[in-house]
TORVO-830953 format. One record per residue (C-alpha): residue number from 1; residue in three letters; x, y, z. Coordinates in Angstrom, 1 decimal. Example, Ala and Ser with C-alpha at 12.3 -4.5 7.8 and 13.67 -1.06 7.14 Angstrom:
BEGIN
1; ala; 12.3; -4.5; 7.8
2; ser; 13.7; -1.1; 7.1
//
This chain:
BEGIN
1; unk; 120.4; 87.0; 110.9
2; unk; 116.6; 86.5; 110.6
3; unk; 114.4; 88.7; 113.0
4; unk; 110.5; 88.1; 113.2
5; unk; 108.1; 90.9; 113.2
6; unk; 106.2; 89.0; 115.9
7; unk; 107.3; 89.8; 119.2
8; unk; 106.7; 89.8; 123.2
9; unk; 108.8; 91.5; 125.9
10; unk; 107.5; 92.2; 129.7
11; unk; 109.5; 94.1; 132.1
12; unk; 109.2; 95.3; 135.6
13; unk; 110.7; 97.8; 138.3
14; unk; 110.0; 99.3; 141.5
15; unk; 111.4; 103.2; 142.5
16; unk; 110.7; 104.9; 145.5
17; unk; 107.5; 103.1; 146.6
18; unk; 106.1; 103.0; 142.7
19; unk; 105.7; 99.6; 140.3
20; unk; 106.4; 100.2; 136.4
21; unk; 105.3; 97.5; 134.8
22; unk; 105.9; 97.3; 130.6
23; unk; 104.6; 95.0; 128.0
24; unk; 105.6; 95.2; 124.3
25; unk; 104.1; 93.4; 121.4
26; unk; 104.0; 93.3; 117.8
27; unk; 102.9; 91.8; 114.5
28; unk; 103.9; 92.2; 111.2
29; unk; 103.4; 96.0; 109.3
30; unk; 105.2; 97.0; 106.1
31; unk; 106.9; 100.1; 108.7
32; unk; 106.7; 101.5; 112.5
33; unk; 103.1; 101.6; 113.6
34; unk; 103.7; 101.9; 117.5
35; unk; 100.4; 102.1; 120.1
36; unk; 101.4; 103.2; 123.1
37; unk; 99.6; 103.5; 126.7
38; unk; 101.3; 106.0; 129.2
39; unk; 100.0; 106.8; 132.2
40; unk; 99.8; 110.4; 133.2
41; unk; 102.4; 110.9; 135.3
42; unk; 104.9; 109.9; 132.5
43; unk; 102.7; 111.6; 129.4
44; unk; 105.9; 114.1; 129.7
45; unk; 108.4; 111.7; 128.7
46; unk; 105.8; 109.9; 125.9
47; unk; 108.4; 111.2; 123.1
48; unk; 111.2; 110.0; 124.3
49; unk; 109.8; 106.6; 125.1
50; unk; 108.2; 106.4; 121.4
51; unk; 112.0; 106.9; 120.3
52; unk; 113.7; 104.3; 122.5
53; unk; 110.7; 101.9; 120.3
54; unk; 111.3; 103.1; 116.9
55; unk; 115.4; 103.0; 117.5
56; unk; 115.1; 99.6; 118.3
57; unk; 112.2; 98.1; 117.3
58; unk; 112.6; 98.8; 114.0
59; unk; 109.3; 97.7; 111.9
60; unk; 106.2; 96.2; 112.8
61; unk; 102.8; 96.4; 114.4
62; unk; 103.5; 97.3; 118.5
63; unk; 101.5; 97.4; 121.1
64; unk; 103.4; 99.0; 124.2
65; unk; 101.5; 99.2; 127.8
66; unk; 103.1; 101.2; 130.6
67; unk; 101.5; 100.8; 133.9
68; unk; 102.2; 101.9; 137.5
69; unk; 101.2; 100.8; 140.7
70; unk; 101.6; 102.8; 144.4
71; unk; 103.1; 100.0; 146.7
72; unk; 103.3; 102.5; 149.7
73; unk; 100.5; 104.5; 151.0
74; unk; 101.5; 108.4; 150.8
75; unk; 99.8; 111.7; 151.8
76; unk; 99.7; 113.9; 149.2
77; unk; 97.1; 116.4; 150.5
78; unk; 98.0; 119.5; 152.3
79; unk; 95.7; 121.3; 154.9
80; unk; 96.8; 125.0; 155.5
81; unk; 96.5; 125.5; 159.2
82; unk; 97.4; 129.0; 159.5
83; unk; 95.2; 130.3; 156.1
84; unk; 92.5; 128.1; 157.5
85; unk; 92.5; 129.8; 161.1
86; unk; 92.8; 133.3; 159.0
87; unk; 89.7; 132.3; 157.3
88; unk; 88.2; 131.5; 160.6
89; unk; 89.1; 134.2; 162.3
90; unk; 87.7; 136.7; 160.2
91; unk; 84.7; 135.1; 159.7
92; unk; 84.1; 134.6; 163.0
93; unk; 84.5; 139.0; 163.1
94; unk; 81.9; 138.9; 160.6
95; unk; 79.5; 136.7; 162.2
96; unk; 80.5; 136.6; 165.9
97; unk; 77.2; 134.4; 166.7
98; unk; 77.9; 131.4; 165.0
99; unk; 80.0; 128.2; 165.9
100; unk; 83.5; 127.6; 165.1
101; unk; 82.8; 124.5; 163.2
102; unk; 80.5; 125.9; 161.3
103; unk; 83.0; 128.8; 160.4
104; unk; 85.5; 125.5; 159.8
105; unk; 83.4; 124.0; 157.0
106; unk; 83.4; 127.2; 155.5
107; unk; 86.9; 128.0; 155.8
108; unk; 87.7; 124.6; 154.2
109; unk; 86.0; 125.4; 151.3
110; unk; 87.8; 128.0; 150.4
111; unk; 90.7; 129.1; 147.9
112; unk; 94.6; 127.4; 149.4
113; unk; 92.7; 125.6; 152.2
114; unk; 93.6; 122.1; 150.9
115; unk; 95.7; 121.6; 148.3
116; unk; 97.6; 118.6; 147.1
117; unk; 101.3; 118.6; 147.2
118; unk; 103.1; 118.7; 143.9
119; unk; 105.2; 115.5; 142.9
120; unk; 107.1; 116.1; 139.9
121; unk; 108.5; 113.4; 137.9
122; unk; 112.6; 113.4; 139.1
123; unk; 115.4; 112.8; 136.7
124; unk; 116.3; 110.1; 138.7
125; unk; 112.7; 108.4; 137.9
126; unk; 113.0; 108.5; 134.2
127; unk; 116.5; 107.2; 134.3
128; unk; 114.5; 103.8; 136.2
129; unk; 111.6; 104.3; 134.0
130; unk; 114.0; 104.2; 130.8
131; unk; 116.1; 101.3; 131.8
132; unk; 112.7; 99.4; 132.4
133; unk; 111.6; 100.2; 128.9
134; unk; 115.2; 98.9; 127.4
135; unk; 114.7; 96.0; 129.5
136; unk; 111.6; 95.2; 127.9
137; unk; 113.1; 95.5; 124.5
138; unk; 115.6; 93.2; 125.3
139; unk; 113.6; 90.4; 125.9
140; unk; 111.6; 91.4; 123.2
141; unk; 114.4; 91.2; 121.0
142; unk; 115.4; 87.7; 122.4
143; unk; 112.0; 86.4; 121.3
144; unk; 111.9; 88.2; 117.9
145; unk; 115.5; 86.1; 117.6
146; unk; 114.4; 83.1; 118.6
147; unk; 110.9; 83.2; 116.3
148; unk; 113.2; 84.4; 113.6
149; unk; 115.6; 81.2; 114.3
150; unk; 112.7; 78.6; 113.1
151; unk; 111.2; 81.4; 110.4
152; unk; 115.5; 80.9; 108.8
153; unk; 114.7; 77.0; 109.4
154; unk; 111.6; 76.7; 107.2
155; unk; 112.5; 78.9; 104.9
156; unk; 115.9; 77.1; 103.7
157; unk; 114.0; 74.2; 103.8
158; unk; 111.1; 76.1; 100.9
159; unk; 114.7; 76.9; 99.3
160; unk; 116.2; 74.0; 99.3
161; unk; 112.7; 71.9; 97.9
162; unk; 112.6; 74.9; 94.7
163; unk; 116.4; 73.5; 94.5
164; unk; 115.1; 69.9; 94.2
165; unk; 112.3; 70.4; 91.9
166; unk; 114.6; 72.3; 89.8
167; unk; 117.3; 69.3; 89.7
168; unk; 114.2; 67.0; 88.9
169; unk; 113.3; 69.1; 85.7
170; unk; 116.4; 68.0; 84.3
171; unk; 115.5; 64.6; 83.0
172; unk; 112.5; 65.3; 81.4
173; unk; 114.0; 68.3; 79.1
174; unk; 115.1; 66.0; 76.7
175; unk; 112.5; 63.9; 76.7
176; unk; 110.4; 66.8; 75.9
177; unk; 112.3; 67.9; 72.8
178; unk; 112.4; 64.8; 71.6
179; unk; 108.8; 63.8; 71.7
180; unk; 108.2; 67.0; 70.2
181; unk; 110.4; 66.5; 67.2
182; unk; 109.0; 62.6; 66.7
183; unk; 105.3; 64.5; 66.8
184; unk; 106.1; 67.1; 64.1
185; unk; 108.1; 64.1; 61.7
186; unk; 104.8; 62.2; 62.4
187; unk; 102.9; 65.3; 61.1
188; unk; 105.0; 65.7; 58.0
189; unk; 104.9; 61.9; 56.9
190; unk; 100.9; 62.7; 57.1
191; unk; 101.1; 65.8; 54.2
192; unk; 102.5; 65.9; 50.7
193; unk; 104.1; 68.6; 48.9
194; unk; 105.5; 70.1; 52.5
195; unk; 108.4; 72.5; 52.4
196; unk; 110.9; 70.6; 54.6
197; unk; 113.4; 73.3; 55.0
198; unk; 110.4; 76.0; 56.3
199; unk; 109.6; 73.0; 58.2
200; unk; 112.3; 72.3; 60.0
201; unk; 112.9; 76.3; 60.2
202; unk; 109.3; 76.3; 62.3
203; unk; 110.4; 73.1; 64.3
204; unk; 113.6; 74.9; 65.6
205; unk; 111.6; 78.1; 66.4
206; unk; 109.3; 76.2; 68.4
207; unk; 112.1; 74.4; 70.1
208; unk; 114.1; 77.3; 70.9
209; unk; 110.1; 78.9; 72.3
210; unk; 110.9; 75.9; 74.6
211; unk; 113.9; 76.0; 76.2
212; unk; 114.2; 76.8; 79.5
213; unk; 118.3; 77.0; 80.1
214; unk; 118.0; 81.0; 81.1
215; unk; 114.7; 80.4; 83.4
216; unk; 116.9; 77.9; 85.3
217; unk; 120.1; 79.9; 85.6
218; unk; 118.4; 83.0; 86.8
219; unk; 116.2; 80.5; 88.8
220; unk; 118.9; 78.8; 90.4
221; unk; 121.0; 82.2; 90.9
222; unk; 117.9; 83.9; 92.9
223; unk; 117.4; 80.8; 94.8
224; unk; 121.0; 81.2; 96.0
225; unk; 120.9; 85.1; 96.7
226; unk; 118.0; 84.6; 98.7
227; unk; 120.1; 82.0; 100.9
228; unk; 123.1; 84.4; 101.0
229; unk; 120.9; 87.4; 101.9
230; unk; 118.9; 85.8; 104.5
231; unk; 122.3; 84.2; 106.4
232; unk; 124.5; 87.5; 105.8
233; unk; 122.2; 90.5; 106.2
234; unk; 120.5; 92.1; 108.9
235; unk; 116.6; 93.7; 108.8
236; unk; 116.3; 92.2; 105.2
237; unk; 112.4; 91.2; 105.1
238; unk; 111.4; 93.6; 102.5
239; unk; 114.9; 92.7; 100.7
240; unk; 113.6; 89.3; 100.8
241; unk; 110.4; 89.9; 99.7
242; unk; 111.6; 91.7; 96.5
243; unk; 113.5; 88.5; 95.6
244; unk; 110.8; 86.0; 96.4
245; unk; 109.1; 87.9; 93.6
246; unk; 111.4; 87.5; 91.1
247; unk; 112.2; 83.6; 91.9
248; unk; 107.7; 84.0; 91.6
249; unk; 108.7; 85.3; 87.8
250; unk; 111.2; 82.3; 86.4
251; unk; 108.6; 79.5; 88.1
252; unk; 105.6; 80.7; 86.3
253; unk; 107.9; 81.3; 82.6
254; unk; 109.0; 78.1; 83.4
255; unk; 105.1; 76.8; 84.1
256; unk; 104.5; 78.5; 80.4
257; unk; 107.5; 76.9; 78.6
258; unk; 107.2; 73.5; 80.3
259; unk; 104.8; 71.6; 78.0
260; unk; 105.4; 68.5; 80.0
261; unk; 103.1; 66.9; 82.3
262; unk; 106.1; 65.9; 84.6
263; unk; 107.8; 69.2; 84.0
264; unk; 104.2; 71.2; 85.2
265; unk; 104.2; 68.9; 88.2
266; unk; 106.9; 69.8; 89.4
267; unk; 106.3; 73.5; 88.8
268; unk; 103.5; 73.5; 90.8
269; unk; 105.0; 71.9; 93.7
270; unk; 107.8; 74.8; 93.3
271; unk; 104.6; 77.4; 93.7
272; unk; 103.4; 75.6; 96.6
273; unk; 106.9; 76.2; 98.3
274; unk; 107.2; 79.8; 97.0
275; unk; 103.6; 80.9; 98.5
276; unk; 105.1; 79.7; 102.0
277; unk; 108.0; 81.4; 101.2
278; unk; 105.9; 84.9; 100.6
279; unk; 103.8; 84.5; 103.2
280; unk; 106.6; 83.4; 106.2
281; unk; 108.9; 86.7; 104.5
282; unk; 106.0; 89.0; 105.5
283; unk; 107.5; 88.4; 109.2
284; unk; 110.6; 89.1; 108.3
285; unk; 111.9; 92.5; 110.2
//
């Protein structure tokens, strides 16, 4: 199966008052490259986030966003009564004169008065916080599977064309040869005193320069892996991309052996198909 690199997944879940919120997203990179925004009440945990991503995700460019949102107004400060009446009372001893409110702002400002209460992240707020994120994979991975369904399309469709131009080649091989033996009997009807047999001997050599039966086997046989790799294997992108380079190989031999105007048309349409080919296997996870 065919995954793309390219990839969105949103996510969302509420626990105990609190809105987590996740968007992942990606682009193609030759490994993991993750950017990830956490806010600080779940820096803690950033780790084993950043794990959950690179288990799953694999390869690629991502973007993750983590954001949270109060949906219940809380209290989190705490005034200490009884320090802050301690505080009072003795300066009230020190300075008997004065009012009590203006002993109060004093008080207040002092160490423990106020203090906010502590709200520890719970075990059972990761446990929500984690599903979210493998939630947001999931439909991440549903669009990476879908994208990956119409990059499988077009490129057994650049396949299949190399396949056809290949075929195509076939009736002009002989016509090739042929044109090139009547050329070289031309030339030695033009000269006297020629040495047939080191003629012939040079003829043959140039011929068998010419042939092109081992660029189209090993042509056709990486045309075929290619097919089998992409419908059998999983996370085979850079697989791919190592055989797209050697189909690259037998076009342009074949380009360099063709001496045919028919034959180097079609050639270049096989190049046209292969550059789509590299280009669409750069997305391949």
């Amino acid at each position: 199966m065919i995954l793309s690199m390219t990839g969105f997944g949103r996510a969302e879940g509420v626990f105990e008052g609190k809105k987590i919120s996740i968007d992942i997203k990606s682009l193609n990179s030759k490994s993991f490259d993750l950017n990830i925004k956490v806010p600080l009440r779940y820096k803690e945990k950033e780790f084993e986030i950043r794990k959950i991503l690179n288990d799953r995700i694999i390869r690629g460019k991502v973007d993750c966003y983590i954001n949270l949102e109060n949906l219940e107004e809380s209290n989190d400060v705490k005034i200490n009564k009884s320090l802050i009446d301690s505080y009072i009372n003795e300066l009230r001893n020190i300075a008997s004169d004065g009012p009590d409110f203006e002993y109060l702002k004093m008080a207040v400002r002092l160490p423990d008065a106020i203090t906010s209460r502590p709200d520890e992240l719970t075990e059972g707020e990761w446990e929500a916080l984690a599903a979210i994120v493998h939630a947001a994979v999931d439909r991440f991975t549903e669009f990476r599977k879908t994208e990956g369904t119409i990059l499988h399309e077009e490129l057994a469709r650049n396949i299949q064309n190399i396949d056809q131009y290949l075929s195509a080649v076939i009736p002009f091989e002989e016509e090739r040869i042929t044109a090139v033996k009547e050329r070289y009997q031309k030339s030695l009807k033009e000269f006297e005193n020629v040495d047939e047999t080191r003629f012939y001997q040079e003829m043959a050599y140039f011929t068998e320069k010419l042939d092109i039966a081992e660029e189209k086997v090993r042509l056709t046989q990486h045309l075929k892996y290619y097919q089998e790799v992409m419908d059998n294997e999983d996370f085979n992108g850079k697989k791919l991309g190592f055989i797209s380079q050697e189909i690259g190989r037998e076009i342009n031999t074949l380009g360099s052996k063709a001496n045919h105007a028919e034959i180097q048309k079609l050639v270049v349409m096989m190049k046209d198909d292969l550059e789509k080919i590299k280009e669409q296997t750069l997305n391949v996870l």
